[in-house]
LOLUM-439441 format. One record per residue (C-alpha): y, x, z; residue number from 1. Coordinates in nm, 2 decimals, decimal comma, padded with zeros to 4 digits. Layout:
Y	X	Z	NUM .
...
***
This chain:
00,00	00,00	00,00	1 .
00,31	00,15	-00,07	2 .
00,50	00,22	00,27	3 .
00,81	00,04	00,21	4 .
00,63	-00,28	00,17	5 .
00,41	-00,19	00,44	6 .
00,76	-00,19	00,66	7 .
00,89	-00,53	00,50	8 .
00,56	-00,69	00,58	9 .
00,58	-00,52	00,97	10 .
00,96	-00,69	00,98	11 .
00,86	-01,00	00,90	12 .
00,55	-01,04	01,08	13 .
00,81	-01,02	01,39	14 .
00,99	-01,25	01,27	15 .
00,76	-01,49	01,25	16 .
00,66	-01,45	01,59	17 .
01,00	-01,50	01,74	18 .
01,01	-01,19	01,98	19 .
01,29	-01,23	02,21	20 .
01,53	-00,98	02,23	21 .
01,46	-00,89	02,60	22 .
01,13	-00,80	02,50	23 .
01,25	-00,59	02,25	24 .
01,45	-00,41	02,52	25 .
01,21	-00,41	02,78	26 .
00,98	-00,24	02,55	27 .
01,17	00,02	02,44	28 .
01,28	00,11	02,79	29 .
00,84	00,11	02,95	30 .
00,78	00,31	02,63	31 .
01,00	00,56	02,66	32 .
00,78	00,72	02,96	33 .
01,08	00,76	03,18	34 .
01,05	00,45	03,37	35 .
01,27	00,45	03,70	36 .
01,15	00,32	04,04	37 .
01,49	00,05	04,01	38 .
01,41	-00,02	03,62	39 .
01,04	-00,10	03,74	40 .
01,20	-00,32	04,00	41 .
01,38	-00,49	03,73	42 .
01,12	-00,56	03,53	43 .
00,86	-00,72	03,74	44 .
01,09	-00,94	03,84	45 .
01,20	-01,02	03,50	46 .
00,82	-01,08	03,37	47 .
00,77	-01,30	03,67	48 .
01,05	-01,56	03,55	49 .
01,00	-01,50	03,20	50 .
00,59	-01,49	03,15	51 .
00,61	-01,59	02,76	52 .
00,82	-01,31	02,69	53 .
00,67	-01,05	02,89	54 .
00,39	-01,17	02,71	55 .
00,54	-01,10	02,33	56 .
00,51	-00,67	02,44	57 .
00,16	-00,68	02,35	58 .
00,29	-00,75	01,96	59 .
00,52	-00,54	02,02	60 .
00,27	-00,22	02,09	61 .
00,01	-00,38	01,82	62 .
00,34	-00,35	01,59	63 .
00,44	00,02	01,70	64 .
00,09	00,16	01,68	65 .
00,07	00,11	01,35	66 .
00,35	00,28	01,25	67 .
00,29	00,62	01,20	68 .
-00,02	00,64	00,99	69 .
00,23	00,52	00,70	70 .
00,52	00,77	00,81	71 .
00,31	01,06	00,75	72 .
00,20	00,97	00,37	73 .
00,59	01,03	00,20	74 .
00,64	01,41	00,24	75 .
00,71	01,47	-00,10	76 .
00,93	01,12	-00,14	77 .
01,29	01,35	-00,04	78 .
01,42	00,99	-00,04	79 .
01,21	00,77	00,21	80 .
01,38	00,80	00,51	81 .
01,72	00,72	00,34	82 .
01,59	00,39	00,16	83 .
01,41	00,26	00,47	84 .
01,75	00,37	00,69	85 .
01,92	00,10	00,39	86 .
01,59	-00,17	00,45	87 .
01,60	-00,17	00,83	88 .
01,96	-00,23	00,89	89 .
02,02	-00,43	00,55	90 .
02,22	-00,75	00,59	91 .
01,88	-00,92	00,52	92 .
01,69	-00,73	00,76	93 .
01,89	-00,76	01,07	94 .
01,84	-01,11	01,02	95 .
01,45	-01,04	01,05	96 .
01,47	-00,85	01,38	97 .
01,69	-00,76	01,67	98 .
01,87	-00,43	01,64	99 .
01,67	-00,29	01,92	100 .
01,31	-00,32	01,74	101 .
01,50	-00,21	01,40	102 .
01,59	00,12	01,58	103 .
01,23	00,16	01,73	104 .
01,09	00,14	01,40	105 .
01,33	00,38	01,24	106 .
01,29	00,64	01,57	107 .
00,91	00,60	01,50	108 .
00,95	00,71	01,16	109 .
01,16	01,01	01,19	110 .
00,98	01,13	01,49	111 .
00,63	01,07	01,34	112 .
00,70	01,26	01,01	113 .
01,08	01,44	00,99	114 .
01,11	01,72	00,76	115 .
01,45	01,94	00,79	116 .
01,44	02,04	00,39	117 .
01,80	02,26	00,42	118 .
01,63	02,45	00,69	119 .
01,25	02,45	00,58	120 .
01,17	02,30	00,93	121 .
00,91	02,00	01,03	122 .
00,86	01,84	01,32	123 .
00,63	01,69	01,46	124 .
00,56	01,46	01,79	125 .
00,28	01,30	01,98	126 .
00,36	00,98	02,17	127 .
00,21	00,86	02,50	128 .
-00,19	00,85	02,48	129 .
-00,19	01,02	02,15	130 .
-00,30	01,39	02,06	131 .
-00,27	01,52	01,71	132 .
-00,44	01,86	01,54	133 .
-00,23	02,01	01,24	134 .
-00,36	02,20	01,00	135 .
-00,01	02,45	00,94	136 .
00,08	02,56	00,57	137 .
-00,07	02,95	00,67	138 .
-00,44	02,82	00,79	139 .
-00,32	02,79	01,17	140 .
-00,44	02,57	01,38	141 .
-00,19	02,35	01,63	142 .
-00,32	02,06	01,86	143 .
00,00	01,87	02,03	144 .
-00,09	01,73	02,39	145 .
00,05	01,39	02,48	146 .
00,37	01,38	02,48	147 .
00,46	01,65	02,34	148 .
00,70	01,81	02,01	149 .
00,71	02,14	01,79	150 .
00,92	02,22	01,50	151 .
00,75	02,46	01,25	152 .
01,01	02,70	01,09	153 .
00,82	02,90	00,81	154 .
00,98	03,20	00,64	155 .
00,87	03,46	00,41	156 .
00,88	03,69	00,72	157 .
00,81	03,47	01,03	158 .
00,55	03,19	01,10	159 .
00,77	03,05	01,39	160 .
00,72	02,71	01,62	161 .
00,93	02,60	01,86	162 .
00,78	02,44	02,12	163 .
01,05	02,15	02,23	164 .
00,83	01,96	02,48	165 .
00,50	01,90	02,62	166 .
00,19	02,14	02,57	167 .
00,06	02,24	02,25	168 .
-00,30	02,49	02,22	169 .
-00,25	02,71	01,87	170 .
-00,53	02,87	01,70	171 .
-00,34	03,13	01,47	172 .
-00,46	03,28	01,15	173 .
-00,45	03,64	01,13	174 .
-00,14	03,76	00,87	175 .
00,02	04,11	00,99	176 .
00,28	04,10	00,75	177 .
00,40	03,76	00,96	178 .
00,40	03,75	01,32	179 .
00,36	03,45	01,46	180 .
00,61	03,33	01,74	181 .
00,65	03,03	01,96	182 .
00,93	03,01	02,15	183 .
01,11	02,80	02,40	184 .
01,45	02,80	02,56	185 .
01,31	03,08	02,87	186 .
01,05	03,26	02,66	187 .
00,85	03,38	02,31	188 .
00,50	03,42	02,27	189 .
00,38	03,67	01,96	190 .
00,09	03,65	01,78	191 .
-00,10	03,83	01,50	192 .
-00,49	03,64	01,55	193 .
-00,52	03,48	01,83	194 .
-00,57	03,15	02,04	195 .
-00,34	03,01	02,31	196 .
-00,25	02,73	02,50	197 .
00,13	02,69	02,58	198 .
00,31	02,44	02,80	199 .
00,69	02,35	02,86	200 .
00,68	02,14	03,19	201 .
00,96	01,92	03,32	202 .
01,06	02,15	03,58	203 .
01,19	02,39	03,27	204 .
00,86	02,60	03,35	205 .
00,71	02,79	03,02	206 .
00,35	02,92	03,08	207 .
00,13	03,04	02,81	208 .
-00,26	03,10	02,86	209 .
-00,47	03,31	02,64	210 .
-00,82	03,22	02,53	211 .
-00,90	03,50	02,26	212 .
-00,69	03,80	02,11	213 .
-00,40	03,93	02,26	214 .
-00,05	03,82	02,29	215 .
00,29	03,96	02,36	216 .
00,55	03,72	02,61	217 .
00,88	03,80	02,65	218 .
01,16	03,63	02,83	219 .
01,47	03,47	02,63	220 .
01,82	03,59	02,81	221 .
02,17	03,60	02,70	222 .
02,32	03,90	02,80	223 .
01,99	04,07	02,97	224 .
01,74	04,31	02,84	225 .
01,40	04,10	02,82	226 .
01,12	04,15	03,00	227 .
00,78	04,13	02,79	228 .
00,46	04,12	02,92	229 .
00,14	04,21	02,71	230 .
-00,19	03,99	02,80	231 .
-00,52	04,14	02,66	232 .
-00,76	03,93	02,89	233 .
-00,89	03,58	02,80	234 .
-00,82	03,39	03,07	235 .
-00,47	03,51	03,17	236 .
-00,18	03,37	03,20	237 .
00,18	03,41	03,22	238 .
00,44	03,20	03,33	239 .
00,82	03,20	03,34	240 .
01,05	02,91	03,54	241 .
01,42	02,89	03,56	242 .
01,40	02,99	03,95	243 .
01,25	03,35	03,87	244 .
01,50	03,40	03,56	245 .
01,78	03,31	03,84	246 .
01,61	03,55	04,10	247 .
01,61	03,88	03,82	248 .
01,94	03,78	03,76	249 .
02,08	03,78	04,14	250 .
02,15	04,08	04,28	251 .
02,06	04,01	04,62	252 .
01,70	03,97	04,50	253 .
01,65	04,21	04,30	254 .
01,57	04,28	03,92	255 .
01,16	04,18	03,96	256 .
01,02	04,06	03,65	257 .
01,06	03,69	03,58	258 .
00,71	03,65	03,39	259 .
00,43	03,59	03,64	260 .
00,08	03,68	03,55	261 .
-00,27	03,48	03,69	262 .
-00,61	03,43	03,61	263 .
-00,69	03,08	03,56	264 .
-00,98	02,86	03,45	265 .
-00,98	02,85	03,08	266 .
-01,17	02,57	03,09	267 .
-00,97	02,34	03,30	268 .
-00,63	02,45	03,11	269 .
-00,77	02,26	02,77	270 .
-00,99	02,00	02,91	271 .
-00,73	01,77	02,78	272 .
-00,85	01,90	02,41	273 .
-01,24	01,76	02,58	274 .
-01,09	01,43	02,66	275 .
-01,06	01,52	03,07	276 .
-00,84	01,60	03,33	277 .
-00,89	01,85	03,60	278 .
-00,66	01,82	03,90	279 .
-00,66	02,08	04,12	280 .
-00,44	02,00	04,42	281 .
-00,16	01,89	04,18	282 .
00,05	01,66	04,39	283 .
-00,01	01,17	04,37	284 .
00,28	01,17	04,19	285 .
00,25	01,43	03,92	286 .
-00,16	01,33	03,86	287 .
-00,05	00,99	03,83	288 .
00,26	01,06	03,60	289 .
-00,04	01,28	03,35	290 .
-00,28	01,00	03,41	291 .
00,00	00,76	03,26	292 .
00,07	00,97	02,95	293 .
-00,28	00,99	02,84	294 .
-00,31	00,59	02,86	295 .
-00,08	00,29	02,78	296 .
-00,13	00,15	03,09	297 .
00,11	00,23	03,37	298 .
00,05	00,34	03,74	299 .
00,33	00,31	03,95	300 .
00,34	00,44	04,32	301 .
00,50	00,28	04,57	302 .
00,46	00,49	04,87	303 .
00,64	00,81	04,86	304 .
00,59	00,94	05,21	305 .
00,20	01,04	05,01	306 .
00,34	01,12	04,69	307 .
00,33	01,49	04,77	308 .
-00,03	01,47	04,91	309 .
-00,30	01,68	04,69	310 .
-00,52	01,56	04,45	311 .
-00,83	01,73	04,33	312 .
-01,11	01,55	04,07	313 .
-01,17	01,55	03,72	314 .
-01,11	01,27	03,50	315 .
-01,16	01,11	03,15	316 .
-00,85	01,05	02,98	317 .
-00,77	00,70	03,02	318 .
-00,98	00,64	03,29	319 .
-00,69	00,46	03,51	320 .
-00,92	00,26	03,73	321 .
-01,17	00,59	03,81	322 .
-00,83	00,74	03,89	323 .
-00,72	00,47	04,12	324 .
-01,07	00,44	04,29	325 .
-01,08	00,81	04,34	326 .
-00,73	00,77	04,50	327 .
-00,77	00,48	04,71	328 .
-01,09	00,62	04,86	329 .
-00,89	00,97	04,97	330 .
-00,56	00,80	05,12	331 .
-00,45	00,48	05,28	332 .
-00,37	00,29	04,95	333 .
-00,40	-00,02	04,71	334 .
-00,29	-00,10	04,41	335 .
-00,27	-00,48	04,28	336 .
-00,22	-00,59	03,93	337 .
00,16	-00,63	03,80	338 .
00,07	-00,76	03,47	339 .
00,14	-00,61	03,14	340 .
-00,06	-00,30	03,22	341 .
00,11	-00,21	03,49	342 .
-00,06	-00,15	03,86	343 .
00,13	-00,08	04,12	344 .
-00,05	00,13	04,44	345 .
00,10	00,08	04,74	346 .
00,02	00,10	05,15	347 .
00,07	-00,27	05,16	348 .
***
């Protein structure tokens, strides 16, 4: 089918089934994964007094899932993302849909499949519950975590990626004559052959653990001489956060390198690749906030005097409810249904 028509017929399918516009908003704001304890609030009590509605977000994530099969078949069509920019908010279309969805389904587009032609860049982005393998221009191999976003910047003298969010595992094919860098905002990883598993967390942490080859990691400073750090070991891993970048940089504390090495389970840094999740005294809150990005169905805690408190187990992704039983049988908790896939564990 060709993909504009495959939009049109999306558009009007909506249309048809008279989606509200608070759905359409309420939507956008539980599937941006960045869901606030007073937005929460706000929305159980608005699918309480308004169950037909809530009930529309289930067409709503039918709808969205079926986007980006079609986004990802018009690389070579320079002029797609223009012409459905001119259907979506076309006189006729904003009559289809609210402005909210029209903006979703565009977003979905240009996150899905965006190519950067003047600068020979692609990006590309994995949604909550979704991982993706790419098969990269040279023969390398990238696999994007939940969640997560590279760009790919090729040049006749550079394979580089850019690593923008979330954890990606790379499985690089040997060319000597191009190294092959990822980078983030703190640090770089080079490669010639290699495979490693990188991850930018939300604490503006960058570690990178080797499984095969060697790798060289370097801190990225302005105005400082970077440290690198060479890892020859699979197994190893290196790590660089803002707080030891801000130590080597105070001269109280000293100049002590920012990148901190470990040994680590290999195994248990890409089980997500296996389909599991390996906790390991990670605190409730952070093994519930992974457990929610590798399924569409929201935990939400309500009992932060235990949301530090350890968690150790290993899960399937998407296994919510082994999670919650695991949980309830370890601390004082309950969760009870909130509807629209969301549960909410609490002391109560």
């Amino acid at each position: 089918m060709n993909p504009l028509r495959y939009f049109q017929a999306l558009l009007r399918r909506l249309r048809r089934r008279k989606i509200s516009d608070e759905a359409y908003e309420w939507f956008g704001i539980l599937y941006s994964g960045d869901l606030t304890d007073r937005e929460f609030e706000r929305f159980l009590d608005w699918a309480e007094k308004n169950p037909g509605k809530a009930s529309q977000l289930k067409q709503l994530e039918i709808t969205w899932n079926k986007i980006p099969k079609y986004s990802r078949e018009e690389e070579a069509n320079g002029n797609f993302i223009p012409t459905l920019q001119e259907l979506i908010f076309s006189n006729t279309y904003a009559r289809l849909v609210s402005g909210t969805m029209a903006v979703l389904v565009l977003a979905a587009i240009i996150i899905f499949y965006n190519t950067d032609r003047s600068s020979n860049s692609i990006f590309f982005e994995t949604a909550r519950a979704e991982t993706n393998s790419i098969n990269l221009a040279d023969g390398s191999l990238v696999t994007l975590n939940v969640l997560s976003r590279i760009e790919v910047i090729y040049s006749p003298d550079e394979r580089r990626i850019r690593l923008l969010e979330g954890e990606a595992y790379f499985k690089v094919a040997p060319d000597k004559s191009r190294p092959f860098v990822v980078s983030t905002d703190n640090g770089t990883v080079q490669a010639l052959g290699t495979e490693f598993n990188t991850r930018l967390s939300g604490n503006e942490s960058f570690s990178v653990t080797l499984l095969e080859g060697s790798i060289k990691v370097s801190t990225q400073e302005s105005g400082q001489r970077n440290s690198e750090a060479v890892l020859d070991q699979p197994g190893l891993q290196a790590r660089i956060t803002s707080n030891s970048l801000t130590a080597r940089n105070n001269p109280v504390t000293g100049a002590s390198n920012p990148i901190q090495i470990a040994s680590v389970d290999v195994n248990n840094i890409i089980s997500w690749q296996q389909g599991r999740l390996v906790f390991a005294g990670e605190s409730l809150s952070t093994a519930i906030d992974i457990i929610n990005s590798h399924t569409t169905h929201t935990i939400h805690l309500q009992a932060p005097e235990l949301s530090q408190n350890p968690v150790y187990g290993v899960f399937n992704t998407g296994d919510w409810e082994g999670f919650l039983s695991a949980v309830e049988s370890s601390y004082p908790l309950r969760h009870f249904d909130a509807g629209q896939d969301i549960t909410v564990l609490s002391t109560n």
